[in-house]
C-alpha positions as a Markdown table, in Angstrom:
| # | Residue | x | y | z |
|---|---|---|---|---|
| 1 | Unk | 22.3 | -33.2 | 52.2 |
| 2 | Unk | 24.0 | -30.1 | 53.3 |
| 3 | Unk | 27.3 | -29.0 | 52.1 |
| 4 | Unk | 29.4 | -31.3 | 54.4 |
| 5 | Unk | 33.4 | -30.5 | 55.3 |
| 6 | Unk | 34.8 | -32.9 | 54.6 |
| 7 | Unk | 32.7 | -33.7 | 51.8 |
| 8 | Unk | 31.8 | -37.3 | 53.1 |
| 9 | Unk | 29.2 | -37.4 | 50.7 |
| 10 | Unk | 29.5 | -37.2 | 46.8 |
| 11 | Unk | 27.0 | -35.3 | 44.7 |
| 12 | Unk | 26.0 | -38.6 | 43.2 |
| 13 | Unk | 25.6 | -40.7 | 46.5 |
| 14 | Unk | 23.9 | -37.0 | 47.7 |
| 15 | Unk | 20.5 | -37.9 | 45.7 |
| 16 | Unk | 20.5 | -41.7 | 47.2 |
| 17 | Unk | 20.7 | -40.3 | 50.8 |
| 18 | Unk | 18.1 | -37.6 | 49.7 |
| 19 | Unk | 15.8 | -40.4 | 48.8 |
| 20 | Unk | 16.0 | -42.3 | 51.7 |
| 21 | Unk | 15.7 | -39.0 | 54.2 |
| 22 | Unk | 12.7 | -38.2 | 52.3 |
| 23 | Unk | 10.7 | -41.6 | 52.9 |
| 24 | Unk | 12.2 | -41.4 | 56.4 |
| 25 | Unk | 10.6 | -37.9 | 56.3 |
| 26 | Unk | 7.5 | -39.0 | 54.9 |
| 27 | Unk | 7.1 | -41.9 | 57.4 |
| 28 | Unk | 7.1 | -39.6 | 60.3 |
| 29 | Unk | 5.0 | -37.2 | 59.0 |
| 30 | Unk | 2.5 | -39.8 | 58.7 |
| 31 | Unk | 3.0 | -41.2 | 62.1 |
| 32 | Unk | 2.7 | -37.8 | 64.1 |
| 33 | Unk | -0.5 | -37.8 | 62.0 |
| 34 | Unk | -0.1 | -35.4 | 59.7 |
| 35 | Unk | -1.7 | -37.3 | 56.9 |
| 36 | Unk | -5.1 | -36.3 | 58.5 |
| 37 | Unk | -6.6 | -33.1 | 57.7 |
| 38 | Unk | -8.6 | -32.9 | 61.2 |
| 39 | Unk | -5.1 | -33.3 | 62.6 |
| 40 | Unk | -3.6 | -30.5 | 61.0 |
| 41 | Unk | -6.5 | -27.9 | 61.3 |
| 42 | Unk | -6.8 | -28.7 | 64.7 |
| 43 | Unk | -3.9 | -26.1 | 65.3 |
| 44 | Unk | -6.4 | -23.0 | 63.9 |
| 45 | Unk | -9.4 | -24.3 | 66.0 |
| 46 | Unk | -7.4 | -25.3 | 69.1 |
| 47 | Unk | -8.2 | -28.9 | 69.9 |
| 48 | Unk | -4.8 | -30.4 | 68.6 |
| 49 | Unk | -1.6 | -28.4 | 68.7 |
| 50 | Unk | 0.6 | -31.4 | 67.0 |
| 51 | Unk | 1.8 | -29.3 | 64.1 |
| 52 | Unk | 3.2 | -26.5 | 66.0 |
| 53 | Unk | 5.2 | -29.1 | 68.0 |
| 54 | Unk | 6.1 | -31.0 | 65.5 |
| 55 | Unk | 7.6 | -27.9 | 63.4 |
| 56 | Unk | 8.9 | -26.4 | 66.4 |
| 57 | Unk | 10.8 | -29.6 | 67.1 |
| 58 | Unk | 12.3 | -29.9 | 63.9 |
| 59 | Unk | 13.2 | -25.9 | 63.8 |
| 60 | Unk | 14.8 | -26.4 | 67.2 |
| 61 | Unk | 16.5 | -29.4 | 65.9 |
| 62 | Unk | 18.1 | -28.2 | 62.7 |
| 63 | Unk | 18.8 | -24.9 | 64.5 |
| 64 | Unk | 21.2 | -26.5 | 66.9 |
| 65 | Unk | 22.2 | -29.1 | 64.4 |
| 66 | Unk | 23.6 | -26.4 | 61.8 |
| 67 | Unk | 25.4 | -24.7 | 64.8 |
| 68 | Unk | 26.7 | -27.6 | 66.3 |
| 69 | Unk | 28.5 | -28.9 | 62.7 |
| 70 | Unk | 29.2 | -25.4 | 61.6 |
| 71 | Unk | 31.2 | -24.9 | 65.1 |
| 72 | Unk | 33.1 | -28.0 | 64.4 |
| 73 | Unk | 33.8 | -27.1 | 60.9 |
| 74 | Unk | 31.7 | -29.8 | 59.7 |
| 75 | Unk | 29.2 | -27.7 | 57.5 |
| 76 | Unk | 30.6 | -24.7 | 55.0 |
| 77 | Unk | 27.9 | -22.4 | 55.6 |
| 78 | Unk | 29.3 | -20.1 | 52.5 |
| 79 | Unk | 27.3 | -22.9 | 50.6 |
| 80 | Unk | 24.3 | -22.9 | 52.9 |
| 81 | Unk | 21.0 | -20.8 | 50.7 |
| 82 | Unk | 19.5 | -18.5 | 52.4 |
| 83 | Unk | 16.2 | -17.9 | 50.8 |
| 84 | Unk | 16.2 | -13.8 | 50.0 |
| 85 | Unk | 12.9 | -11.6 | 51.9 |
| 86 | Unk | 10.4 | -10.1 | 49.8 |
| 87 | Unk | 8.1 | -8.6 | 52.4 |
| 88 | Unk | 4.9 | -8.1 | 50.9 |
| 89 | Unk | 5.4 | -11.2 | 48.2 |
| 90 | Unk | 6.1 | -13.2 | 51.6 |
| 91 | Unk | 2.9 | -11.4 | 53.8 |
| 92 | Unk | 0.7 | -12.1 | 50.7 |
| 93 | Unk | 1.7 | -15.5 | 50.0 |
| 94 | Unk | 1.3 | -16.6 | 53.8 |
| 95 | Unk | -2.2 | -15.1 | 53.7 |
| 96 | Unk | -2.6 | -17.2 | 50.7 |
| 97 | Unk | -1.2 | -20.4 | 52.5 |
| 98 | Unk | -2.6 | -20.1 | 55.7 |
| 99 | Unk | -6.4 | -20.3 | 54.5 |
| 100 | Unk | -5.7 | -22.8 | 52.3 |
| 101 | Unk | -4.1 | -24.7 | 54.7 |
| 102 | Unk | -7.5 | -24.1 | 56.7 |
| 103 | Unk | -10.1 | -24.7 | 53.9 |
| 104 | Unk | -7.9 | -27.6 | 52.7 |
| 105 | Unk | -6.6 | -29.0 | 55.4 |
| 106 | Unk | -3.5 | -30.2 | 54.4 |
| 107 | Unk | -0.2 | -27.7 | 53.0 |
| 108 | Unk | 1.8 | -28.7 | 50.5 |
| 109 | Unk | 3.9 | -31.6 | 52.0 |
| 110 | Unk | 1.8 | -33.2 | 54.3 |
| 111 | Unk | -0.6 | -33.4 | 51.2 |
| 112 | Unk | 2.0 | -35.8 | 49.5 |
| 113 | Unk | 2.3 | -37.5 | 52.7 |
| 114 | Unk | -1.4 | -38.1 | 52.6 |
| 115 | Unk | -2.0 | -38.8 | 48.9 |
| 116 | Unk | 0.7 | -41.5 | 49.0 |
| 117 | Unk | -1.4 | -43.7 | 51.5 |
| 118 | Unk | -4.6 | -42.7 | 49.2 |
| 119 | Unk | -6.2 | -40.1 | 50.8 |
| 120 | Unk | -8.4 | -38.5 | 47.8 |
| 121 | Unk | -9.1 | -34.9 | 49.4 |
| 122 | Unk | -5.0 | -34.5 | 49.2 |
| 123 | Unk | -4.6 | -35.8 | 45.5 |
| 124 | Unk | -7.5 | -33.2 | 45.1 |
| 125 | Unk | -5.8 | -30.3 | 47.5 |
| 126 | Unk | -1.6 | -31.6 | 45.2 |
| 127 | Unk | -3.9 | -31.2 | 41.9 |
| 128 | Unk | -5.0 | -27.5 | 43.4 |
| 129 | Unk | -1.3 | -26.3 | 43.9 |
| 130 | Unk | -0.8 | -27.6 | 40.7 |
| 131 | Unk | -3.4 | -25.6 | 39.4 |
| 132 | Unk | -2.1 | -22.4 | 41.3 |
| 133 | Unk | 1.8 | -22.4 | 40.3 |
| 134 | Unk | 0.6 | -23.0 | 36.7 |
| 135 | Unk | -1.5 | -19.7 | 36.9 |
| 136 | Unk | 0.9 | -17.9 | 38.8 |
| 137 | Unk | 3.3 | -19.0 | 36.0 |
| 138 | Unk | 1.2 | -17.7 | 33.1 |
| 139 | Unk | 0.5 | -14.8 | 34.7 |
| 140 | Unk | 4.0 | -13.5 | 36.2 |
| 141 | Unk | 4.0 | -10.1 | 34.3 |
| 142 | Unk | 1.2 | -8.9 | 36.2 |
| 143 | Unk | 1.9 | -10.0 | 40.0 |
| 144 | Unk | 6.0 | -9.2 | 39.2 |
| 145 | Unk | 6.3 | -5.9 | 41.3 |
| 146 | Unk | 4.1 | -7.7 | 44.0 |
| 147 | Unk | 6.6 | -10.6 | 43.8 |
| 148 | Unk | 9.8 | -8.3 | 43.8 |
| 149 | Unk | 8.3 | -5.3 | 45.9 |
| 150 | Unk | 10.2 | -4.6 | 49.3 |
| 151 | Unk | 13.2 | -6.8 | 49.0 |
| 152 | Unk | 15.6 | -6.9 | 52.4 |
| 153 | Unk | 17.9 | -9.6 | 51.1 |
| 154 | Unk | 19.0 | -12.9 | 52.8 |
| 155 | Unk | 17.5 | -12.0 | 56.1 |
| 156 | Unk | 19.0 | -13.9 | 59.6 |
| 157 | Unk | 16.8 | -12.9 | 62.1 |
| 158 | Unk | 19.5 | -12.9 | 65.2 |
| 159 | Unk | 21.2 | -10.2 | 62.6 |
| 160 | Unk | 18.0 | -8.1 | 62.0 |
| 161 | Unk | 17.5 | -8.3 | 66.2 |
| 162 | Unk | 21.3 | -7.0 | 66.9 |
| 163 | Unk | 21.7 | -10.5 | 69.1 |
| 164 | Unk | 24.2 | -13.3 | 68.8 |
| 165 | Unk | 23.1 | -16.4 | 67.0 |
| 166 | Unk | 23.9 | -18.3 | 70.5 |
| 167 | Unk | 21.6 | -16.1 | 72.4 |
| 168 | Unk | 18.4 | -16.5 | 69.3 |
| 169 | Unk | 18.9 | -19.9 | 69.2 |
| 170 | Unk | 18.4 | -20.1 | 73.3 |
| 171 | Unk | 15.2 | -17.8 | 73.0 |
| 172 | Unk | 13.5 | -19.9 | 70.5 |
| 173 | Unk | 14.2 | -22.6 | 72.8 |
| 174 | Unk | 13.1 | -21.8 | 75.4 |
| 175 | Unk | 10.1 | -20.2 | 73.4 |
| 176 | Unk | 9.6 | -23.6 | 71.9 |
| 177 | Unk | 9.2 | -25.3 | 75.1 |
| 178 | Unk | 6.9 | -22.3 | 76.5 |
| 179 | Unk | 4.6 | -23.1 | 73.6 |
| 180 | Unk | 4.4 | -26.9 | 73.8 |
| 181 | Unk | 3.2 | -26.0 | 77.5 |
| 182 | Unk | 1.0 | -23.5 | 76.9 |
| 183 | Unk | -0.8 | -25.4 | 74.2 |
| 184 | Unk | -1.2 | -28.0 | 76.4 |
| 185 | Unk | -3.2 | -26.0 | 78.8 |
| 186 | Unk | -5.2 | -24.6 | 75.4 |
| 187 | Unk | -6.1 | -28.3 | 74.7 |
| 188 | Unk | -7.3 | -29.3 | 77.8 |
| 189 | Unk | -9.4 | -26.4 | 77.8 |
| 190 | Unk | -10.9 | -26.7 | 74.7 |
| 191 | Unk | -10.9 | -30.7 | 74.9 |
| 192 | Unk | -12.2 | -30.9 | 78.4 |
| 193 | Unk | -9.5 | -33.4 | 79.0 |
| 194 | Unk | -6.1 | -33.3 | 78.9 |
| 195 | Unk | -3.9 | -35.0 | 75.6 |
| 196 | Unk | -3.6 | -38.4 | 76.7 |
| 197 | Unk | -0.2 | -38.2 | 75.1 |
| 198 | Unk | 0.7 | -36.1 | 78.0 |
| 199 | Unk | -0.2 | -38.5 | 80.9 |
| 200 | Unk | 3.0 | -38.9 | 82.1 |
| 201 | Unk | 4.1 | -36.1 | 83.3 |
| 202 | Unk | 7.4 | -37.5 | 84.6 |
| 203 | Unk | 8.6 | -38.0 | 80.5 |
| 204 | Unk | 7.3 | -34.2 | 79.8 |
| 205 | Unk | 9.0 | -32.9 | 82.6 |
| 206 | Unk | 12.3 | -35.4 | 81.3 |
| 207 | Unk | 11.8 | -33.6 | 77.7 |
| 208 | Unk | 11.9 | -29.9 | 78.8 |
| 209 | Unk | 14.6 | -30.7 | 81.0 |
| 210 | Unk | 16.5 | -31.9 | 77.7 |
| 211 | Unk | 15.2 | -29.3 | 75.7 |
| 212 | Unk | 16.9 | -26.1 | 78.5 |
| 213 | Unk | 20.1 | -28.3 | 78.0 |
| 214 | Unk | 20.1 | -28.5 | 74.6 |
| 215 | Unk | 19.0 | -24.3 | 74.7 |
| 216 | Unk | 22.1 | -23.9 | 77.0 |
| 217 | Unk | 24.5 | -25.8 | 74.8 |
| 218 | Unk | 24.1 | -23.0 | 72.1 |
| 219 | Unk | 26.5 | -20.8 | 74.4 |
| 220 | Unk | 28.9 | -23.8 | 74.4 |
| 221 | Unk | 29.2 | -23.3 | 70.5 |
| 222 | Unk | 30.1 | -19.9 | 69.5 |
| 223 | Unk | 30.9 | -19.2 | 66.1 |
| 224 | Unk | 34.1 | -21.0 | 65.2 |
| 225 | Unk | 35.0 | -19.1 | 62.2 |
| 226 | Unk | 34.4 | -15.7 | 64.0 |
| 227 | Unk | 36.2 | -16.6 | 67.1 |
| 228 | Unk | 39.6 | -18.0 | 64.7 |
| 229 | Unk | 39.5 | -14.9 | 62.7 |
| 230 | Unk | 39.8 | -12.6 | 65.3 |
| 231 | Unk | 42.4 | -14.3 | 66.9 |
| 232 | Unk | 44.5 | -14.6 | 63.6 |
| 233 | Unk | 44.5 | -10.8 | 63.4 |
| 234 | Unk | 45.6 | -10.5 | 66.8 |
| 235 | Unk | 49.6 | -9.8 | 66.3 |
| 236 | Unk | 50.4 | -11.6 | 69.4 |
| 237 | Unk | 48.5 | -14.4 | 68.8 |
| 238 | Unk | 50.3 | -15.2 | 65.3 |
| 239 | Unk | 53.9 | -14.0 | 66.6 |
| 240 | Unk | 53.4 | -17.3 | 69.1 |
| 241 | Unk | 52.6 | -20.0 | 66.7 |
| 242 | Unk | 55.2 | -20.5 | 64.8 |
| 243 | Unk | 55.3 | -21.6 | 61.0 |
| 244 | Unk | 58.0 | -23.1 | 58.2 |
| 245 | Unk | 59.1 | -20.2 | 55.7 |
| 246 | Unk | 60.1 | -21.0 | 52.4 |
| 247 | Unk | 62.4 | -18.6 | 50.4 |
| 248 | Unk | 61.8 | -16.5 | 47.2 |
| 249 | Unk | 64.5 | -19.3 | 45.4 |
| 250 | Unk | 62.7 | -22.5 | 46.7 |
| 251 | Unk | 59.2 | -21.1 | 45.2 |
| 252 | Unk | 60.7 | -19.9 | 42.2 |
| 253 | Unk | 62.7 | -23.2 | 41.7 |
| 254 | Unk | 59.9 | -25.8 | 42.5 |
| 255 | Unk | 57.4 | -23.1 | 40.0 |
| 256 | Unk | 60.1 | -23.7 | 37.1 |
| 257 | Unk | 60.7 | -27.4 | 37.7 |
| 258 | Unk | 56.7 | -27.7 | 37.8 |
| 259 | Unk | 57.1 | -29.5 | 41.2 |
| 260 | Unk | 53.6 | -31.5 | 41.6 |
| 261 | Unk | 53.5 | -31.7 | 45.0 |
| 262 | Unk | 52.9 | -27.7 | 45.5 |
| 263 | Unk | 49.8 | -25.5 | 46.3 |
| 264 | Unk | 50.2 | -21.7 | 46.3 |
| 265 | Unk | 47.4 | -20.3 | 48.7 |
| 266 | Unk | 47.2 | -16.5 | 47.2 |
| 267 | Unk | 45.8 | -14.2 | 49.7 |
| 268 | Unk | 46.3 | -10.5 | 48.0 |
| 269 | Unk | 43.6 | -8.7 | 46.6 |
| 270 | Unk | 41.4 | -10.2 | 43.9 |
| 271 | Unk | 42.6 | -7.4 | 41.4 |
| 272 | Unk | 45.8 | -7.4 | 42.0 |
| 273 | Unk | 45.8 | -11.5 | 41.7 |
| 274 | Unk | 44.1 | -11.1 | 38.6 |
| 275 | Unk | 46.4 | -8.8 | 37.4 |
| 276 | Unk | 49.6 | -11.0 | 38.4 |
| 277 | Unk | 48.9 | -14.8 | 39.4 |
| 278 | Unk | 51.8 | -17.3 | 40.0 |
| 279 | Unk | 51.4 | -20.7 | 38.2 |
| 280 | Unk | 50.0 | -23.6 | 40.9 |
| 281 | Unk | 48.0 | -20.4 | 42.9 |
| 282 | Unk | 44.8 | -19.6 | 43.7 |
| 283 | Unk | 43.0 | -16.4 | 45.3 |
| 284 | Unk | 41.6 | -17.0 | 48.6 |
| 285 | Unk | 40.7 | -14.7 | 51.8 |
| 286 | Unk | 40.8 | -15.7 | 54.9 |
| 287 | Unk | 37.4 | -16.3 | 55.8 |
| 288 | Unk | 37.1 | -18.8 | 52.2 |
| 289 | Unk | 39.8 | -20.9 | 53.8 |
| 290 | Unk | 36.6 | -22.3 | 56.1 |
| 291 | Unk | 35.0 | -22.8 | 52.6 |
| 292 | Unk | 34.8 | -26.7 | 50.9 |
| 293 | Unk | 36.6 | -25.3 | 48.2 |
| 294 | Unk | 40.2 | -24.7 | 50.3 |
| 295 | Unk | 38.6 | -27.9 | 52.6 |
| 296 | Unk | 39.6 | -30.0 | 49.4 |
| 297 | Unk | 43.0 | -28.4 | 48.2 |
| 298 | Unk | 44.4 | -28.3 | 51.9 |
| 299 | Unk | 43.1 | -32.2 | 52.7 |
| 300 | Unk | 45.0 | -33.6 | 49.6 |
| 301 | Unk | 48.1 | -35.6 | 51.0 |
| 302 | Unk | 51.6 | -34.8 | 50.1 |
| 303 | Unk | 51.2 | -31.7 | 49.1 |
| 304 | Unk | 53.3 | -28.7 | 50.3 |
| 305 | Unk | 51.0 | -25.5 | 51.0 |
| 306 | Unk | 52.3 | -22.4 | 50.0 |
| 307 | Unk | 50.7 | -19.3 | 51.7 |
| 308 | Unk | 51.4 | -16.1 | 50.2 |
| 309 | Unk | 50.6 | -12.3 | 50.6 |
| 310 | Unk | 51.8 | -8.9 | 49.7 |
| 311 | Unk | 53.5 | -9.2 | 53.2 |
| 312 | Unk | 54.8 | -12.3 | 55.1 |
| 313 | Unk | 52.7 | -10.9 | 58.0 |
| 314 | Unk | 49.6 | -11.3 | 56.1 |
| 315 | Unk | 50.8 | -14.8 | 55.0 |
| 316 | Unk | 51.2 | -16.0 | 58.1 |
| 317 | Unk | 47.8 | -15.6 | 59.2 |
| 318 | Unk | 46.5 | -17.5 | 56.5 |
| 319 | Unk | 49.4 | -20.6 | 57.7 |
| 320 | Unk | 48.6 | -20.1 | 61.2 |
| 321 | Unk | 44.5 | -20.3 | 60.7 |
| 322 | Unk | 45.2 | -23.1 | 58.3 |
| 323 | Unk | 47.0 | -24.7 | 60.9 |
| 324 | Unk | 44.4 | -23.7 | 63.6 |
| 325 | Unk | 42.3 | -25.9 | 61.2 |
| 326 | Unk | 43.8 | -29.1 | 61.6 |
| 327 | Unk | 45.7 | -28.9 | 57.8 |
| 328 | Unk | 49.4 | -29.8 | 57.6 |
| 329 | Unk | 52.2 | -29.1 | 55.4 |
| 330 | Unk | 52.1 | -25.3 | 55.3 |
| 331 | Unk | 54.8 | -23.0 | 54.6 |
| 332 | Unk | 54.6 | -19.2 | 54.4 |
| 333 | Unk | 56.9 | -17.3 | 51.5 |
| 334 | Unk | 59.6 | -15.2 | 53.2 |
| 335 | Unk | 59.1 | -12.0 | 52.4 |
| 336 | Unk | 55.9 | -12.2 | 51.0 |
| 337 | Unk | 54.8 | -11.7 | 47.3 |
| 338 | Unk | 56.8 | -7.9 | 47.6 |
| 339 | Unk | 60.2 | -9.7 | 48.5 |
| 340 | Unk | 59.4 | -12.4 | 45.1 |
| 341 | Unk | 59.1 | -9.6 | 42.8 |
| 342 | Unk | 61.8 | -7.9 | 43.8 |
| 343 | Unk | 64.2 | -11.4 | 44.3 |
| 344 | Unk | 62.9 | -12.9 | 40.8 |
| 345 | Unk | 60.4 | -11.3 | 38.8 |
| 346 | Unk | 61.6 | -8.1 | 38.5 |
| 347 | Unk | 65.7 | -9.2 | 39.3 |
| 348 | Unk | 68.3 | -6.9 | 38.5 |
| 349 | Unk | 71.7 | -8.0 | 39.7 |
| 350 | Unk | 72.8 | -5.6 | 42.7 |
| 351 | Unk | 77.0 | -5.8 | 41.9 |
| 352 | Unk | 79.4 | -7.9 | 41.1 |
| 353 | Unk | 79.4 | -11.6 | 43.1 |
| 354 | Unk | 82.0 | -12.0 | 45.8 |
| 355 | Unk | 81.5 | -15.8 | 46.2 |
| 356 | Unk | 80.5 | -18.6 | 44.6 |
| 357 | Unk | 76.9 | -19.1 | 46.8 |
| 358 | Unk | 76.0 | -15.6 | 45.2 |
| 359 | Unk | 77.4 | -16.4 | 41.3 |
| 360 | Unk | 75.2 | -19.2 | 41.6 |
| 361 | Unk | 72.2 | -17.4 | 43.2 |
| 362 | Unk | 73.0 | -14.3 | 40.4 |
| 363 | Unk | 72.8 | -16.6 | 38.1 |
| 364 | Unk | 69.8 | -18.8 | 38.6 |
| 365 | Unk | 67.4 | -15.8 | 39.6 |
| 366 | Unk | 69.1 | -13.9 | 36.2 |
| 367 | Unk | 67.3 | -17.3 | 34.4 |
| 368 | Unk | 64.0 | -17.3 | 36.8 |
| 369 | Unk | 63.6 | -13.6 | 35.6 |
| 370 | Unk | 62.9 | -14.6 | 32.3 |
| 371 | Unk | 61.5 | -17.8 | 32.3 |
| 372 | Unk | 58.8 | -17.3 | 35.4 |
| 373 | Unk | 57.2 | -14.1 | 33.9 |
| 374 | Unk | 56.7 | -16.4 | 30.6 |
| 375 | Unk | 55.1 | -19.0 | 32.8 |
| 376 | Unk | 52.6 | -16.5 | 34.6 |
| 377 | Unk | 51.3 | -15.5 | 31.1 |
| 378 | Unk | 50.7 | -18.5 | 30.1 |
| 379 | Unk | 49.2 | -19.3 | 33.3 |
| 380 | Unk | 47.3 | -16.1 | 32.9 |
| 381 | Unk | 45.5 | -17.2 | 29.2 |
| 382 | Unk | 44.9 | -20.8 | 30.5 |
| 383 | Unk | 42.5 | -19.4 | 34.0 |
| 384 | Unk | 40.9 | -17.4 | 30.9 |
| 385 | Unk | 39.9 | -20.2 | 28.9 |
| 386 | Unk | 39.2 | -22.6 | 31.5 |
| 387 | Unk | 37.0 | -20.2 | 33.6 |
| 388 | Unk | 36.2 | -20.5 | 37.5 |
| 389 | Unk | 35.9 | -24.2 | 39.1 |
| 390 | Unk | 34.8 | -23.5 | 42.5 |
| 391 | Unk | 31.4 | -25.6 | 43.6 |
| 392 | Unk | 28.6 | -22.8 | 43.4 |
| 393 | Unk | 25.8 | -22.5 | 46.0 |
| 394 | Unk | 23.0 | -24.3 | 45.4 |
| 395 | Unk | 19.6 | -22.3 | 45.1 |
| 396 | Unk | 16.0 | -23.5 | 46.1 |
| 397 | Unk | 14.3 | -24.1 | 49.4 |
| 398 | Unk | 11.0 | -24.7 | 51.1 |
C-alpha cells in the first residue's frame, strides 16, 4: 500500500492487504489471459493487442489515482519512490527484456501468474530469471559502469517535457484511448475479423467516452500542495486568515512546567535549529507539513500546536497552511523565535519595575533565563543519542 495520510493502514496490517491485492492481481492477470504465452506475444506479431491495453489501463488508472489522493491530501508523495534513470543500464536491459519476452513468451510477472496454474514453459521461463539475476549478481564488477553509466536521477517525465502533470496525465489519456483504437483496426487487419470482444460498439464508444472524462478530470485536480504554498506566501492571503498568538511567557512557562499537551512546530533553518532547539520542538518546512510525519503530530487530539519562526510572519504561514489543512489547535509565538531570545533566553532586566505586573514578569523571566537554556541542552544531548525518528522512504519497484 502506498503511504496513506492519514495512515489508515498500519505497517503490519500493510503486508495482509499486500497479500490480498496481490492474488486479486494475479486473478486478473489470468483472466485478461495473460497466463498464455500466445496471448502475450501476440502484441509483437499483431494479432492480439491485450497487453498494451491491459498495461495502459492500469498506467491510466494509477496515474489518475495518485493525483486524485495526492490532491486531497490522501497520499504523502514525499514517501512515494521514484525509481532513479540510468539511460543506457535502462536501453540495455529493455533490449534484454523485450526479446525475452518474445522468445519466452511470458515477462516476469505474468510468468508467476502462469506457473501458479501449472503451466511448465513459465516454471521453465521463473527458473531462467533466476538463472540471470544470479549471474548478473556474480558478475556485478564487470557490467558496474554499464549499470551506473548516464545517470539523470528520479526522472518525471511531465518535468523533463516542461508541462504540468495535469496536462501529461490528459495526453497519455487520450493517447491511451488512441491506441486501444488503433490496435483495433491492426487486429482486424491482421485477423481478418474484428476482436469479438469489440462487437458492441455501443460499450466501446461508452468506455472512451469515460476515459475523455476521466482525462479531463486531471485539470479539476491541480497540485494541492503547490497551489497552498503559493498562496501561504502571498502576504495578503495570510494577513486575512487570522490565527491565536501565544506570548514569549506562555511558551516559556508551559516549556518549564513540561506541559504535555504542547507541540512546537520549528520552522527556522535546519542549522540554526540544530544549533538552538527548544524542548517539545521539531524542525519542519513548509512543504514537510504535507508530509505523514507532521500528518501524525498535528492529528493527535488535545494537543496545543505551537508554530514558530525567526519571525512571527514566517510562523504564521506555517499556522495558516496548517489550518488550510484541516488541523486545529494552532497558535503562532508572538514575536517569533527573535522576540523569545530576547524576552527569556537571553533576559536582561531593562530598569527598575514600576508595578507589580512587571516585578512579577521581571522576576519569572529573570528564573526562565536560567532554567530554559539548561533545558535546551539537555534537550540538545537527548536528540543526539536518540537520533532521527521520521518514517524513511521505502526503496524498490518494478
Amino acid at each position: 500500500m502506498g503511504p496513506l495520510v492519514p495512515e489508515v493502514i498500519g505497517n503490519e496490517l500493510n503486508f495482509i492487504v499486500a497479500l490480498f491485492i496481490g492474488i486479486a492481481f494475479g486473478f486478473i492477470l489470468e483472466q485478461a489471459g495473460f497466463s498464455t504465452s500466445k496471448k502475450l506475444v501476440g502484441l509483437f506479431y499483431g494479432y492480439d493487442f491485450t497487453v498494451l491495453r491491459v498495461f495502459f489501463t492500469a498506467g491510466v488508472t494509477a496515474m489518475i489515482g495518485v493525483i486524485a489522493l495526492d490532491h486531497w491530501g490522501l497520499l504523502d508523495m514525499s514517501l512515494v519512490y521514484v525509481n532513479p534513470t540510468f539511460l543506457w543500464s535502462a536501453i540495455v536491459g529493455g533490449l534484454i527484456m523485450g526479446l525475452g519476452f518474445v522468445v519466452g513468451g511470458f515477462c516476469p510477472g505474468t510468468s508467476v501468474c502462469a506457473a501458479a496454474i501449472g503451466k511448465i514453459d513459465a516454471m521453465i521461463f521463473i527458473g531462467g530469471s533466476f538463472l540471470g539475476v544470479m549471474i548478473f549478481a556474480e558478475g556485478y564488477p564487470l557490467f558496474e559502469h554499464l549499470y551506473m553509466s548516464d545517470a539523470w536521477g528520479n526522472v518525471k517525465v511531465f518535468e523533463s517535457l516542461g508541462m504540468s502533470q495535469s496536462l501529461f496525465a490528459f495526453l497519455l489519456t487520450v493517447i491511451a484511448v488512441g491506441a486501444f483504437w488503433a490496435t483495433t483496426f491492426v487486429e482486424k487487419k491482421v485477423n481478418g475479423e474484428l476482436n469479438p470482444e469489440f462487437n458492441h460498439k455501443k460499450l466501446y464508444y461508452s468506455l472512451t467516452a469515460i476515459a475523455v472524462v476521466i482525462a479531463i478530470s486531471a485539470f479539476a485536480l491541480p497540485d494541492r500542495k503547490e497551489n497552498l504554498l503559493n498562496k501561504v506566501n502571498d502576504e495578503k492571503f495570510i494577513t486575512s486568515n487570522e490565527v491565536k498568538l501565544m506570548t514569549t511567557d506562555e511558551l516559556a512557562f508551559r516549556i518549564i512546567d513540561d506541559d504535555k499537551n504542547i507541540q512546537i512546530f520549528d520552522l527556522r533553518a535546519k542549522k540554526d535549529f540544530d544549533s538552538l532547539n527548544l524542548p517539545k520542538s521539531n524542525n519542519y518546512t513548509l512543504e514537510s507539513l504535507f508530509e505523514k510525519d507532521a500528518n501524525k503530530l498535528l492529528s493527535l487530539k488535545n494537543k496545543k500546536n505551537v508554530f514558530i519562526a525567526d519571525d512571527e510572519q514566517t510562523a504564521r504561514k506555517g499556522a495558516v497552511l496548517a489550518l488550510k489543512l484541516g488541523f486545529t489547535d494552532i497558535y503562532v509565538l508572538q514575536g517569533g523565535m527573535e522576540q523569545f531570545k530576547k524576552d527569556i533566553i537571553y533576559f536582561k532586566i531593562p530598569g527598575i519595575a514600576n508595578t507589580q505586573s512587571e516585578k512579577d514578569t521581571y522576576r519569572f523571566r529573570t528564573k526562565a533565563s536560567n532554567v530554559i537554556p539548561m533545558l535546551i541542552q539537555e534537550n540538545k544531548e537527548k536528540h543526539k543519542s536518540s537520533g532521527e525518528n521520521k518514517t524513511k522512504r521505502v526503496v524498490g519497484g518494478c
